[in-house]
PQR file with spaces between the fields and no chain letter, atoms N, CA, C, O and H, PARSE charges and radii, in Angstrom:
ATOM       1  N    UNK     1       5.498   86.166  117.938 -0.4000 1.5000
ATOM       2  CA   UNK     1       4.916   85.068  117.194 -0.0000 2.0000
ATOM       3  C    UNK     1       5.797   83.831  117.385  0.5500 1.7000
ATOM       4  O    UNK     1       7.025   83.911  117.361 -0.5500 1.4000
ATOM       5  N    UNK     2       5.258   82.902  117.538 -0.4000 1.5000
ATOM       6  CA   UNK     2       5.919   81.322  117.840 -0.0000 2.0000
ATOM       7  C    UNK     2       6.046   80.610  116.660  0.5500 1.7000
ATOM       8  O    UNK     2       5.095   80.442  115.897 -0.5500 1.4000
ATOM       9  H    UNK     2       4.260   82.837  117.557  0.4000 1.0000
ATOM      10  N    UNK     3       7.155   80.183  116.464 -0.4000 1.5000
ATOM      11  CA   UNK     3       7.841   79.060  115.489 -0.0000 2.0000
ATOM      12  C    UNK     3       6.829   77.738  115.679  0.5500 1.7000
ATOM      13  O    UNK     3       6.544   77.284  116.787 -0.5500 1.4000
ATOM      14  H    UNK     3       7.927   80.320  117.085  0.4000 1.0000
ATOM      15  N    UNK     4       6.265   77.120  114.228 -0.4000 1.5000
ATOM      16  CA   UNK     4       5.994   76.148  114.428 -0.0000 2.0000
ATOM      17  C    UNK     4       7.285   75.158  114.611  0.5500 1.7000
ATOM      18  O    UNK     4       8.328   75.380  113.995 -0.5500 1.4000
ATOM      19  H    UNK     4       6.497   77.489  113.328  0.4000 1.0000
ATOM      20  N    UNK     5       7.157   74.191  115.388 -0.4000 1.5000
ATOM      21  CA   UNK     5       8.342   73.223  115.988 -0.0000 2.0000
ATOM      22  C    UNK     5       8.691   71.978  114.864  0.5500 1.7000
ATOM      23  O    UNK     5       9.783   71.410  114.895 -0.5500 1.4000
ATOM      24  H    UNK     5       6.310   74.011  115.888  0.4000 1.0000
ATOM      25  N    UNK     6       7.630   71.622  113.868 -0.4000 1.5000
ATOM      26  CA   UNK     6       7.742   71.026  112.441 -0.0000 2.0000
ATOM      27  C    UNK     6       7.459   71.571  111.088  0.5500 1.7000
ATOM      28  O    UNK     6       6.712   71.221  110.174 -0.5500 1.4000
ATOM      29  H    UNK     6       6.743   72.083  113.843  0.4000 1.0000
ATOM      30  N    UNK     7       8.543   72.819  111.311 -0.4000 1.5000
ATOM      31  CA   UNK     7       8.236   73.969  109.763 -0.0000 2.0000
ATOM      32  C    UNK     7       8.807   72.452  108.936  0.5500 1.7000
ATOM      33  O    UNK     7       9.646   71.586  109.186 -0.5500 1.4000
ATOM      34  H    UNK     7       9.150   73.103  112.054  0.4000 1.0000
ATOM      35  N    UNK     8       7.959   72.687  107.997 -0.4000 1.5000
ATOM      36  CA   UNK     8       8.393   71.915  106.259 -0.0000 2.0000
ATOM      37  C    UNK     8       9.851   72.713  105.742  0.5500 1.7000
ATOM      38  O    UNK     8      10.796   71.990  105.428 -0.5500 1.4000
ATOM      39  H    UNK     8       7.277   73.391  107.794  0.4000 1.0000
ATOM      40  N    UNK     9       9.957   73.751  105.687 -0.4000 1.5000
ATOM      41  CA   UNK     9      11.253   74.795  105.392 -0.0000 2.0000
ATOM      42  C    UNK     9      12.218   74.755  106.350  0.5500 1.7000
ATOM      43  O    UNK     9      12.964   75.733  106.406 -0.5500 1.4000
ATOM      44  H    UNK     9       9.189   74.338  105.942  0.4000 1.0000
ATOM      45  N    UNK    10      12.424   73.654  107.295 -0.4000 1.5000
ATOM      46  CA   UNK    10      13.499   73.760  108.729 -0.0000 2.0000
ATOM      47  C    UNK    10      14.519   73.106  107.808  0.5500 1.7000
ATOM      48  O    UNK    10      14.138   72.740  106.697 -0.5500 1.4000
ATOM      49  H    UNK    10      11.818   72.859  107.250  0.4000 1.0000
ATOM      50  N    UNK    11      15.912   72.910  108.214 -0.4000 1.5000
ATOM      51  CA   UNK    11      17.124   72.544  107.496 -0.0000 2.0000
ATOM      52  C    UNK    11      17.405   71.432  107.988  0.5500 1.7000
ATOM      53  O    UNK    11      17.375   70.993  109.138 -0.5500 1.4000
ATOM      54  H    UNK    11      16.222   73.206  109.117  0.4000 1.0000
ATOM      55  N    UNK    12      17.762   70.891  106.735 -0.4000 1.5000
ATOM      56  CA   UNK    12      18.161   69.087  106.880 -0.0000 2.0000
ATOM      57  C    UNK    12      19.286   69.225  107.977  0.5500 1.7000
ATOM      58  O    UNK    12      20.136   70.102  107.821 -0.5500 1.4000
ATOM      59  H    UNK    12      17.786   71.247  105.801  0.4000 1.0000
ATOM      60  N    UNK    13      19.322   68.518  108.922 -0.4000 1.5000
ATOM      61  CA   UNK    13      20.803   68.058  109.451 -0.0000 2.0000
ATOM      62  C    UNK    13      21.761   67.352  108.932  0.5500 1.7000
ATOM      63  O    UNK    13      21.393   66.664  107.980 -0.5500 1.4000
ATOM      64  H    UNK    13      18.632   67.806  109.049  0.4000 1.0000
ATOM      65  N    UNK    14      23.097   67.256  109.276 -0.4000 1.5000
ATOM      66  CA   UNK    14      24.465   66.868  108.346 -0.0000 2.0000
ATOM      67  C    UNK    14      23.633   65.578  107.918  0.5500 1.7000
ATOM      68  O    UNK    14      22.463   65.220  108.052 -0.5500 1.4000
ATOM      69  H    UNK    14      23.396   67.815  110.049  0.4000 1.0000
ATOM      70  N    UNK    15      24.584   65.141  107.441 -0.4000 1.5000
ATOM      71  CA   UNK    15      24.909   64.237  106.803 -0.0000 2.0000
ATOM      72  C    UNK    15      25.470   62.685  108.275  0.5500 1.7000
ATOM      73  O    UNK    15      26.065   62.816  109.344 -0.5500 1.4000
ATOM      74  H    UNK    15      25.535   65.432  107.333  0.4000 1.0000
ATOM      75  N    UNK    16      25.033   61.697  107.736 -0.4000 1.5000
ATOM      76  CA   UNK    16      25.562   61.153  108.904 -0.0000 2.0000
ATOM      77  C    UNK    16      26.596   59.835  108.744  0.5500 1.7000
ATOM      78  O    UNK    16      27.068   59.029  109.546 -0.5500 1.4000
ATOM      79  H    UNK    16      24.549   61.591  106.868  0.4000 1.0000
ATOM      80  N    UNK    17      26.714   60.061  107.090 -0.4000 1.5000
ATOM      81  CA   UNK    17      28.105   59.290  106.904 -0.0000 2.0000
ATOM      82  C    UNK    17      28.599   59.422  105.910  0.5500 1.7000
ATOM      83  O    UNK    17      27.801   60.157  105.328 -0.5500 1.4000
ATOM      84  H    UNK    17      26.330   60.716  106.439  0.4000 1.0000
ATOM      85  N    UNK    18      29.432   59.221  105.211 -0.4000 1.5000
ATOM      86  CA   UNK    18      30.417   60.033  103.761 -0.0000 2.0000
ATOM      87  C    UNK    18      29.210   59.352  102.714  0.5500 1.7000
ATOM      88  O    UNK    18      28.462   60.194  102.218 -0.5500 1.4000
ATOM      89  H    UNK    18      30.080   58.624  105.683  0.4000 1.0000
ATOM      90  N    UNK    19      29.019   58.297  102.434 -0.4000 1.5000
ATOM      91  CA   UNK    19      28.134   57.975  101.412 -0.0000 2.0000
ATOM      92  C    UNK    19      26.898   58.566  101.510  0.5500 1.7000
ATOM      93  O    UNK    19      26.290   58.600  100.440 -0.5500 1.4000
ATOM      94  H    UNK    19      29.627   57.612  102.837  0.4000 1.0000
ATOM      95  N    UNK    20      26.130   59.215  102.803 -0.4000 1.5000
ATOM      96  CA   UNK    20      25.303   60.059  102.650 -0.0000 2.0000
ATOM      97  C    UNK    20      25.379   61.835  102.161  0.5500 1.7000
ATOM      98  O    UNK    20      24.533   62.571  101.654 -0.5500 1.4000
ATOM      99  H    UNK    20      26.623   59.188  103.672  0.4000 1.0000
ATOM     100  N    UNK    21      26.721   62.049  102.562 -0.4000 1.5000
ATOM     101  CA   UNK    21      27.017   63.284  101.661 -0.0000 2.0000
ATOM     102  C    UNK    21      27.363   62.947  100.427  0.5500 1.7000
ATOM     103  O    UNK    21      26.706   63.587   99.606 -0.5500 1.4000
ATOM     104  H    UNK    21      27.409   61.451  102.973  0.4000 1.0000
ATOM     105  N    UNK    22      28.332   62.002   99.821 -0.4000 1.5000
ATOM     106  CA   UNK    22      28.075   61.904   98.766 -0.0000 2.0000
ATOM     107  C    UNK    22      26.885   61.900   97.930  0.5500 1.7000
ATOM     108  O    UNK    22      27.009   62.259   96.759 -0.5500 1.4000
ATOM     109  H    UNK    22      28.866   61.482  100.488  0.4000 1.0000
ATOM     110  N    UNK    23      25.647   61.511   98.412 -0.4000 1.5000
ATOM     111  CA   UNK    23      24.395   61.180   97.487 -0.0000 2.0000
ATOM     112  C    UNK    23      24.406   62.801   97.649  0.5500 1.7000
ATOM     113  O    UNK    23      25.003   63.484   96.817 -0.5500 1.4000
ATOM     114  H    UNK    23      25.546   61.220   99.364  0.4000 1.0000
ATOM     115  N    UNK    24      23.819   63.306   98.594 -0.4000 1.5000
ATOM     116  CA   UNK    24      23.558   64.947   98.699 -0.0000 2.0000
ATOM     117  C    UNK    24      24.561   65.583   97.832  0.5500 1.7000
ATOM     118  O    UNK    24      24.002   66.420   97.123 -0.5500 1.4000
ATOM     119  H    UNK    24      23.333   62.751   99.270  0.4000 1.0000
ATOM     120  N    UNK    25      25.679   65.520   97.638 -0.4000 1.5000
ATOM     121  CA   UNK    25      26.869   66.326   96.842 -0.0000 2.0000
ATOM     122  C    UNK    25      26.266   66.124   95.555  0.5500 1.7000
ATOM     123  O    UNK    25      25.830   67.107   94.956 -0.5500 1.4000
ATOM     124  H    UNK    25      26.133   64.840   98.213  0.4000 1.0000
ATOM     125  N    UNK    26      26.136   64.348   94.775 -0.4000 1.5000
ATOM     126  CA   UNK    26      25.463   64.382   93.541 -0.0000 2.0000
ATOM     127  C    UNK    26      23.965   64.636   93.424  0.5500 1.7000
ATOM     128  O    UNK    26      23.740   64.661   92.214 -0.5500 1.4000
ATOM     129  H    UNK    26      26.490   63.549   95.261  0.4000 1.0000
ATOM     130  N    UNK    27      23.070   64.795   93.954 -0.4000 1.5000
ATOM     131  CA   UNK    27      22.065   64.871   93.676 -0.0000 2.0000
ATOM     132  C    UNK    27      21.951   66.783   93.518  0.5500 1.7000
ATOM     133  O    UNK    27      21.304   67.271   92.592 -0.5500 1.4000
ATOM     134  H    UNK    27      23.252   64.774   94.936  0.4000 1.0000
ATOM     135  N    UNK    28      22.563   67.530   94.396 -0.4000 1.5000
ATOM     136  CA   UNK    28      22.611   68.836   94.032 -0.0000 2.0000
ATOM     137  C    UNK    28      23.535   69.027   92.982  0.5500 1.7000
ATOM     138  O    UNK    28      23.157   70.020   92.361 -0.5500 1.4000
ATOM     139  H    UNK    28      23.089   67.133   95.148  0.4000 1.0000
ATOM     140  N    UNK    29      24.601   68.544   92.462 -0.4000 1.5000
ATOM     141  CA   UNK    29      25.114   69.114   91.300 -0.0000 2.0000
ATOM     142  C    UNK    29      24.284   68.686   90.271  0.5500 1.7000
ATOM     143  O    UNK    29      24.103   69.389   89.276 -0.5500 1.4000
ATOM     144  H    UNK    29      24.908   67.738   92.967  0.4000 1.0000
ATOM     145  N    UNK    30      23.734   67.537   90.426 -0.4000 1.5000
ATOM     146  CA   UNK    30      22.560   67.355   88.746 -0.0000 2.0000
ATOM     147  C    UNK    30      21.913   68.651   88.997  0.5500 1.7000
ATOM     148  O    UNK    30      22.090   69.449   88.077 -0.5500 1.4000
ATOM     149  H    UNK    30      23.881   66.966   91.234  0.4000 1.0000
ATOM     150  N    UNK    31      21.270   69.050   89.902 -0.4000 1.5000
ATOM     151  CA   UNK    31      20.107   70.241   89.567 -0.0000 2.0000
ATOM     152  C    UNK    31      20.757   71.322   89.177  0.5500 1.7000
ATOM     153  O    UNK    31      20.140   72.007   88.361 -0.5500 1.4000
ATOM     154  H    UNK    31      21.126   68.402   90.649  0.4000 1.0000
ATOM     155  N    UNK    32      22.272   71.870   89.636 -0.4000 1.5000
ATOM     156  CA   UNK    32      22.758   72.690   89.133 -0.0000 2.0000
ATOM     157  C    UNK    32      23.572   72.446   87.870  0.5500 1.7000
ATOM     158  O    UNK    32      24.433   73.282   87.596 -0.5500 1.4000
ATOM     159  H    UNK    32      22.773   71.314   90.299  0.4000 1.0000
ATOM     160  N    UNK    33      23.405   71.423   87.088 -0.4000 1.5000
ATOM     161  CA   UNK    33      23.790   71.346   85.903 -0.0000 2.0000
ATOM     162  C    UNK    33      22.740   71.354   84.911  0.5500 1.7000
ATOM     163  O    UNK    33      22.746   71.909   83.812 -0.5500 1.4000
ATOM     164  H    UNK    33      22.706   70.744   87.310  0.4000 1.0000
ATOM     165  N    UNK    34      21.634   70.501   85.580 -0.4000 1.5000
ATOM     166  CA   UNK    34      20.469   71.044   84.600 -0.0000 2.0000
ATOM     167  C    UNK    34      20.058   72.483   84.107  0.5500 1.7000
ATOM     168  O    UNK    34      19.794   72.721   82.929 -0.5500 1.4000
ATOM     169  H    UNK    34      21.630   70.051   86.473  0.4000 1.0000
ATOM     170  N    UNK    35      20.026   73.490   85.187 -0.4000 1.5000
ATOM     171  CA   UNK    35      19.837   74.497   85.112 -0.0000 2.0000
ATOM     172  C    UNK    35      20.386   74.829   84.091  0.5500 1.7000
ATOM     173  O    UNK    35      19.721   75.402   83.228 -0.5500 1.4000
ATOM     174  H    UNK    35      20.240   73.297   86.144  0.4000 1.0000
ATOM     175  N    UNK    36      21.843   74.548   83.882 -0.4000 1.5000
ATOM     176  CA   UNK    36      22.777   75.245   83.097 -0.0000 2.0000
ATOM     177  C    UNK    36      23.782   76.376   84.141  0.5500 1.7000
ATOM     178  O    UNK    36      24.715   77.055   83.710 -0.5500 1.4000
ATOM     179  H    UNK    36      22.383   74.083   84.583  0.4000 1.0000
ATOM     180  N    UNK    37      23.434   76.354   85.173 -0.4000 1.5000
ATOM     181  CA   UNK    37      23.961   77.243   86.357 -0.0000 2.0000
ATOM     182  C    UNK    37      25.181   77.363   86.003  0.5500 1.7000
ATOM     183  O    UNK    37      25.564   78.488   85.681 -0.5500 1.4000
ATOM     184  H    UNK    37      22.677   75.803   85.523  0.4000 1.0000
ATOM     185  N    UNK    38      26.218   76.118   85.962 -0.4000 1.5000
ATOM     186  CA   UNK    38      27.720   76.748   85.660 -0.0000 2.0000
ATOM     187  C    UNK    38      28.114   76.726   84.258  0.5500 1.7000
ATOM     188  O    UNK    38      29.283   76.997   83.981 -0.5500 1.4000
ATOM     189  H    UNK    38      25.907   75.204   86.224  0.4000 1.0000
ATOM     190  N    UNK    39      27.310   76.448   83.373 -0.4000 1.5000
ATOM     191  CA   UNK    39      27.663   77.181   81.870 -0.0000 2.0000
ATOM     192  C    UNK    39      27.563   78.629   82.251  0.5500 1.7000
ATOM     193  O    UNK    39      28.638   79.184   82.021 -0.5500 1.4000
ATOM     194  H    UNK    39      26.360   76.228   83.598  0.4000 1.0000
ATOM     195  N    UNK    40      26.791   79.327   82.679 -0.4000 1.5000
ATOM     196  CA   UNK    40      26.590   80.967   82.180 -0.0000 2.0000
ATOM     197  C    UNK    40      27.870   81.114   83.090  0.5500 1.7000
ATOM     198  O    UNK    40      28.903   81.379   82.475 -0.5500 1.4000
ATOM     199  H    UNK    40      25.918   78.876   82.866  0.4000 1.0000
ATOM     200  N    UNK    41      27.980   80.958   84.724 -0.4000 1.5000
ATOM     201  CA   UNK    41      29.145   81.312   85.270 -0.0000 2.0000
ATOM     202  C    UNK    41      30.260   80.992   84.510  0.5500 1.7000
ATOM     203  O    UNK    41      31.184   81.796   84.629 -0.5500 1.4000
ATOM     204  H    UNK    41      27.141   80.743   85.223  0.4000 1.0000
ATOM     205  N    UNK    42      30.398   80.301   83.960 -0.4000 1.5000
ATOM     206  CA   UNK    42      31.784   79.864   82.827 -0.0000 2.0000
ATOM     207  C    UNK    42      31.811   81.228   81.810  0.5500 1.7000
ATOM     208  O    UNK    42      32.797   81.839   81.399 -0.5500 1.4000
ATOM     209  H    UNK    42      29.648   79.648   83.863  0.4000 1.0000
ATOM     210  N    UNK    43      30.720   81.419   81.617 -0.4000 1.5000
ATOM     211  CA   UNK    43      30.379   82.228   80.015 -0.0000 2.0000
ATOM     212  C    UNK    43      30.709   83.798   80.585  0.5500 1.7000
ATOM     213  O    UNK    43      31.454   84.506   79.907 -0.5500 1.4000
ATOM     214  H    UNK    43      29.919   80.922   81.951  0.4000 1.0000
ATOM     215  N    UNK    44      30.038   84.402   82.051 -0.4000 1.5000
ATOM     216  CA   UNK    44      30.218   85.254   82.587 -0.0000 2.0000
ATOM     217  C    UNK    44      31.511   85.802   82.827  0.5500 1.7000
ATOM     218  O    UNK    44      31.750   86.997   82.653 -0.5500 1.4000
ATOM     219  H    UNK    44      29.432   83.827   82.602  0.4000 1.0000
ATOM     220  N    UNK    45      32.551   84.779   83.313 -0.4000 1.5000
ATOM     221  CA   UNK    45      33.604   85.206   83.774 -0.0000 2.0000
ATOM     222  C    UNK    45      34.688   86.625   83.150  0.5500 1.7000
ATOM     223  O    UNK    45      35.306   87.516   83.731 -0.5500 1.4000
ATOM     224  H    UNK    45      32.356   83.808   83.454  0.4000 1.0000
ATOM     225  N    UNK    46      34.509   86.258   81.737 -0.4000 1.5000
ATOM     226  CA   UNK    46      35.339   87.154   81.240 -0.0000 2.0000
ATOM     227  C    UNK    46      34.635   89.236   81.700  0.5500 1.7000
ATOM     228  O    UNK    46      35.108   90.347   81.937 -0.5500 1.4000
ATOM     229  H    UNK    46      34.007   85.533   81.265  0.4000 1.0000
ATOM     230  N    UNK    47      33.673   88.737   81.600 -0.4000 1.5000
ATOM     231  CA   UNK    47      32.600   90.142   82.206 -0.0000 2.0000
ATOM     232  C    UNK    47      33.303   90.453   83.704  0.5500 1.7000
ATOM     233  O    UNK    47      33.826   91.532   83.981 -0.5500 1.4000
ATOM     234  H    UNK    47      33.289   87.834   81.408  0.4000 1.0000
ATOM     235  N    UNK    48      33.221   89.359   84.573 -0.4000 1.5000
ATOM     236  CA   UNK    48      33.851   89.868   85.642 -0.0000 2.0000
ATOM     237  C    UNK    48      34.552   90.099   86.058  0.5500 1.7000
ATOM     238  O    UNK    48      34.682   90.876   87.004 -0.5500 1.4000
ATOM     239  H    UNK    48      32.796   88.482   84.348  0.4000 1.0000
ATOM     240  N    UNK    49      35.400   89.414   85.423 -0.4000 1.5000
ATOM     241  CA   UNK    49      37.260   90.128   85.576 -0.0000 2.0000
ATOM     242  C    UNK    49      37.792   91.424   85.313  0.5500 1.7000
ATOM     243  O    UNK    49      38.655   92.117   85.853 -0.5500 1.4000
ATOM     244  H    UNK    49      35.295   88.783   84.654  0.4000 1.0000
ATOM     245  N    UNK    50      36.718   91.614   83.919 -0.4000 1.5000
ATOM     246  CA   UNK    50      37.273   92.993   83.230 -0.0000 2.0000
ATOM     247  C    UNK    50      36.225   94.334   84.313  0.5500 1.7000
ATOM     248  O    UNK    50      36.522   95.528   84.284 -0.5500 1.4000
ATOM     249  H    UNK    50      36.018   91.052   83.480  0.4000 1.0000
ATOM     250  N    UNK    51      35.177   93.838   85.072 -0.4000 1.5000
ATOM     251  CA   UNK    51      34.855   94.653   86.224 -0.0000 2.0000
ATOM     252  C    UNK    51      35.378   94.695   87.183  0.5500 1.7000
ATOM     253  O    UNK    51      35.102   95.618   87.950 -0.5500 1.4000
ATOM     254  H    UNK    51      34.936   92.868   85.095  0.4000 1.0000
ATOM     255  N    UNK    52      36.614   93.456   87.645 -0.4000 1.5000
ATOM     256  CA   UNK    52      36.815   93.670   88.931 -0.0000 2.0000
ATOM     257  C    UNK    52      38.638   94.472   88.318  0.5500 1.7000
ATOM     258  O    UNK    52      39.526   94.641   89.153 -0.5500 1.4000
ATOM     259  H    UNK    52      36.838   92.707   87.022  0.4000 1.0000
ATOM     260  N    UNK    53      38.765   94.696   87.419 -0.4000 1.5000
ATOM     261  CA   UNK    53      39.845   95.303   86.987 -0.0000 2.0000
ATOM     262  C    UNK    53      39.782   96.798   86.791  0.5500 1.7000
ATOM     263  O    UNK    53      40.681   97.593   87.064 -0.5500 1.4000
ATOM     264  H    UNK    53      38.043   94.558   86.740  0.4000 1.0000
ATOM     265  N    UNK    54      38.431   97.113   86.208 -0.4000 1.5000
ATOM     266  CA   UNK    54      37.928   98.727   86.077 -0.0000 2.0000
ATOM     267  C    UNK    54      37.585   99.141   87.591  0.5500 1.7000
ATOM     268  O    UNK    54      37.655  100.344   87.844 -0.5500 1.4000
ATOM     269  H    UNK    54      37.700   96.467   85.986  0.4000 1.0000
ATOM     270  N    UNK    55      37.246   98.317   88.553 -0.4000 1.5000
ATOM     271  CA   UNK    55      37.340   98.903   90.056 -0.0000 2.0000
ATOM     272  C    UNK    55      38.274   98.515   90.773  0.5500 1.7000
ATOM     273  O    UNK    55      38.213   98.492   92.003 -0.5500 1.4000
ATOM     274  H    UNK    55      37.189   97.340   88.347  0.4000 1.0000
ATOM     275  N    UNK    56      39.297   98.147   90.066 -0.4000 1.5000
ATOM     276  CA   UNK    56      40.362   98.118   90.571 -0.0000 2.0000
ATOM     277  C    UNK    56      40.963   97.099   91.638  0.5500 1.7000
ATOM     278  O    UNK    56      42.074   97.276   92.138 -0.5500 1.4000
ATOM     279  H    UNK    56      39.346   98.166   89.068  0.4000 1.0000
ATOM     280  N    UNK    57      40.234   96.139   91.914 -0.4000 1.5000
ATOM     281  CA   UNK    57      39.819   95.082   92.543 -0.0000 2.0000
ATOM     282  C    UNK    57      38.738   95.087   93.667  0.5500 1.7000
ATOM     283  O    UNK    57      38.598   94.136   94.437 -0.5500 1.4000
ATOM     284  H    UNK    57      39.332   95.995   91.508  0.4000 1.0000
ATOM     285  N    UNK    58      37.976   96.231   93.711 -0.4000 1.5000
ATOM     286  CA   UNK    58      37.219   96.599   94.931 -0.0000 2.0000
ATOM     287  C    UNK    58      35.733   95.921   94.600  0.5500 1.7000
ATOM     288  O    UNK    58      35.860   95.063   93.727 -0.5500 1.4000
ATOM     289  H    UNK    58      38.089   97.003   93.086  0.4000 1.0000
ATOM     290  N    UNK    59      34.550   96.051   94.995 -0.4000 1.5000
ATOM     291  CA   UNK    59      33.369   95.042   94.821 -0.0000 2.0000
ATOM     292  C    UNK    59      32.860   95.707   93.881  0.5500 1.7000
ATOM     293  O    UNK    59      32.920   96.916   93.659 -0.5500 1.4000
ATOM     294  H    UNK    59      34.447   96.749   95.704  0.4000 1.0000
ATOM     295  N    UNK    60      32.050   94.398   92.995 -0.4000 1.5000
ATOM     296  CA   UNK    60      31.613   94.691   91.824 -0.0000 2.0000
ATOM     297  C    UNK    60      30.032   94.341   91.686  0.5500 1.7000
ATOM     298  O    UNK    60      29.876   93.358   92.411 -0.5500 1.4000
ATOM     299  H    UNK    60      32.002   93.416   93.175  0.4000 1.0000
ATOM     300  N    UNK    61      29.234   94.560   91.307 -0.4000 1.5000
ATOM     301  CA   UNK    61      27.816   93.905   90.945 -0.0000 2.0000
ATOM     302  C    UNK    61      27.482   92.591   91.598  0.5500 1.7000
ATOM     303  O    UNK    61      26.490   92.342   92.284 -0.5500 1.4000
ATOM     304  H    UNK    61      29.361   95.359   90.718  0.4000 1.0000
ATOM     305  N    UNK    62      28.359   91.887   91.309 -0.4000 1.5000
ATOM     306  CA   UNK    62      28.745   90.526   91.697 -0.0000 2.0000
ATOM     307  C    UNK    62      28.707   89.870   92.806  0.5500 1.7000
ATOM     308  O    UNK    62      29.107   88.706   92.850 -0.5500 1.4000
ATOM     309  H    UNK    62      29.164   92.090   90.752  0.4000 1.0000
């Protein structure tokens, strides 16, 4: 099966100068603050420590 050559889902290319990553850097941390994304990871942490301590440091859920 053949790739369409203008998928809508293809990946942005870099960035093509620091003030353009900057906008990209802030415009994705608003969405991940809206979410609330790094409150729960904040809130989580203590959960994961005390798992990566009961396995002894080996992989966890996580």
């Amino acid at each position: 099966m053949d790739w369409p050559p203008y998928s809508p889902y293809r990946t942005i290319g870099p960035p093509q100068s620091p003030q353009e990553l900057w906008s990209l850097v802030e415009a994705s941390w608003c969405v991940v603050r809206e979410r609330g994304y790094v409150d729960r990871l904040f809130k989580s942490m203590p959960r994961r420590i005390r798992d990566v301590i009961a396995n002894k440091g080996d992989f966890t859920k996580y």
